[in-house]
N, C-alpha and C positions, 0 to 999 in steps of 0.2 A: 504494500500500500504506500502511496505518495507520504511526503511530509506535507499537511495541511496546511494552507498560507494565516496565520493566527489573525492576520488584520482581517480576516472576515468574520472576527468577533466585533470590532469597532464598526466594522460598515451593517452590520445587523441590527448594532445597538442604537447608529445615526440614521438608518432605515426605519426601523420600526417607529424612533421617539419622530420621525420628520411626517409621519406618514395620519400622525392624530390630530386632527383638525381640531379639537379640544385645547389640545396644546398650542398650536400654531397660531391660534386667535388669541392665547396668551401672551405668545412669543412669537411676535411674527417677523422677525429676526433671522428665523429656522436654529436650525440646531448644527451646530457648531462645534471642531475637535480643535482645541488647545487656543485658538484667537479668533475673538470676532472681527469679521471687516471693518471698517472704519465709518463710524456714525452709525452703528448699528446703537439702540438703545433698549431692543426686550429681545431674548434668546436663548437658548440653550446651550450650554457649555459643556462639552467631555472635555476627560483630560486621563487619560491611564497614569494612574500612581504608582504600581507595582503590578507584578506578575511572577507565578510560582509554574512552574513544569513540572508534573511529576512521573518519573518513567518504572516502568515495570524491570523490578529487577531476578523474574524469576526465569527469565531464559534472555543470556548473554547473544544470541543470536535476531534476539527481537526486530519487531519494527522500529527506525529511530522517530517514531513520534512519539511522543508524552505520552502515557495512558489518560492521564488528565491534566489541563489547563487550567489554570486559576486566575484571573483578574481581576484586581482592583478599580475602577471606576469613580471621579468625583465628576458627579451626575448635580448637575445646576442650573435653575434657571437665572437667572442675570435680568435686573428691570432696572434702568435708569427713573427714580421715582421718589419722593420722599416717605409716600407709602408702602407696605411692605403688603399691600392686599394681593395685587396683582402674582407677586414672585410664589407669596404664599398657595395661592390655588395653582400655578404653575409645578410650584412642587409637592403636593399633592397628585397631580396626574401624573407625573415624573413616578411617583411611587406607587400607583395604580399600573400603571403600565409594565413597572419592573417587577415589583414583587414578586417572587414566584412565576415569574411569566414565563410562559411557550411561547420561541418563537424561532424562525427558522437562520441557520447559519451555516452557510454553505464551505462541506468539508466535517462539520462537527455536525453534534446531538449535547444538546442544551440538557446541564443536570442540570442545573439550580443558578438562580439570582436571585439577589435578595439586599437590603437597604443593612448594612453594618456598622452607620455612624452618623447621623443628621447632623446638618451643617444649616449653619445661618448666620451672619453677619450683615452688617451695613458700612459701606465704606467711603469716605469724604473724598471727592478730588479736590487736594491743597489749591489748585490751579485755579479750578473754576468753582469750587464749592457746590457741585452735582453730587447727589449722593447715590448709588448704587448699592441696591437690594441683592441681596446674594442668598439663596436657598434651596437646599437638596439634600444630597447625601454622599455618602460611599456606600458603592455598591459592589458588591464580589458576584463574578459570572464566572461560574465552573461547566467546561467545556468537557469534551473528547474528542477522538477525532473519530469518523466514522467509515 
């Protein structure tokens, strides 16, 4: 069996969340891996933080793919806002959506996702004194390859 390409855990997680108009009317920004474009002001943020491989060590002749894939996720909506309503129900669906979800990734079979740390802050730009709403989580999505 091939070695699985693992970014098609990122392109499933930025497919799926880009794909619910629930969301998108939150953030209609889209949904976004590591920077938003420039003058974007509501949107979705990935950002992979970590990632664990775990390979089967009971026959030395094995496949060289992992048995399982582990990744970390901080899964965020982003609202240029001084309210925190908008980011709020934004992350919310964020975690509607991941929880436990089924969903397809091509090369793998989705064991489990699931929210391991909620995140929320608010943060000033010194510059211009806009404040940005920031809320989500970390999410871990445990893969295989199939």
């Amino acid at each position: 069996m091939p070695l699985p390409d693992s970014s098609a855990v990122d392109e499933a997680l930025v497919s799926l969340l880009s794909a619910d108009a629930s969301l998108l009317a939150l953030c209609p920004n889209g949904v976004v891996f590591d920077l938003a474009p420039q003058g974007s002001t509501a949107f979705v943020l990935l950002s992979l933080l970590d990632g664990t491989d775990i390979y089967s060590q009971l026959d030395p002749k094995c496949d060289p793919a992992p048995l399982v894939e582990e990744r970390t996720y901080l899964v965020k909506a982003v609202n240029q806002n001084t309210s925190g309503n908008v980011v709020k129900q934004a992350a919310y669906r964020i975690q509607q959506l991941l929880q436990h979800a089924r969903y397809p990734i091509t090369g793998y079979l989705l064991l489990n996702s699931e929210r391991v740390e909620p995140i929320r802050y608010t943060e000033l730009d010194q510059g211009t004194g806009l404040r940005w709403q920031h809320r989500g989580g970390q999410y871990v999505v445990r893969v295989t390859p199939t």
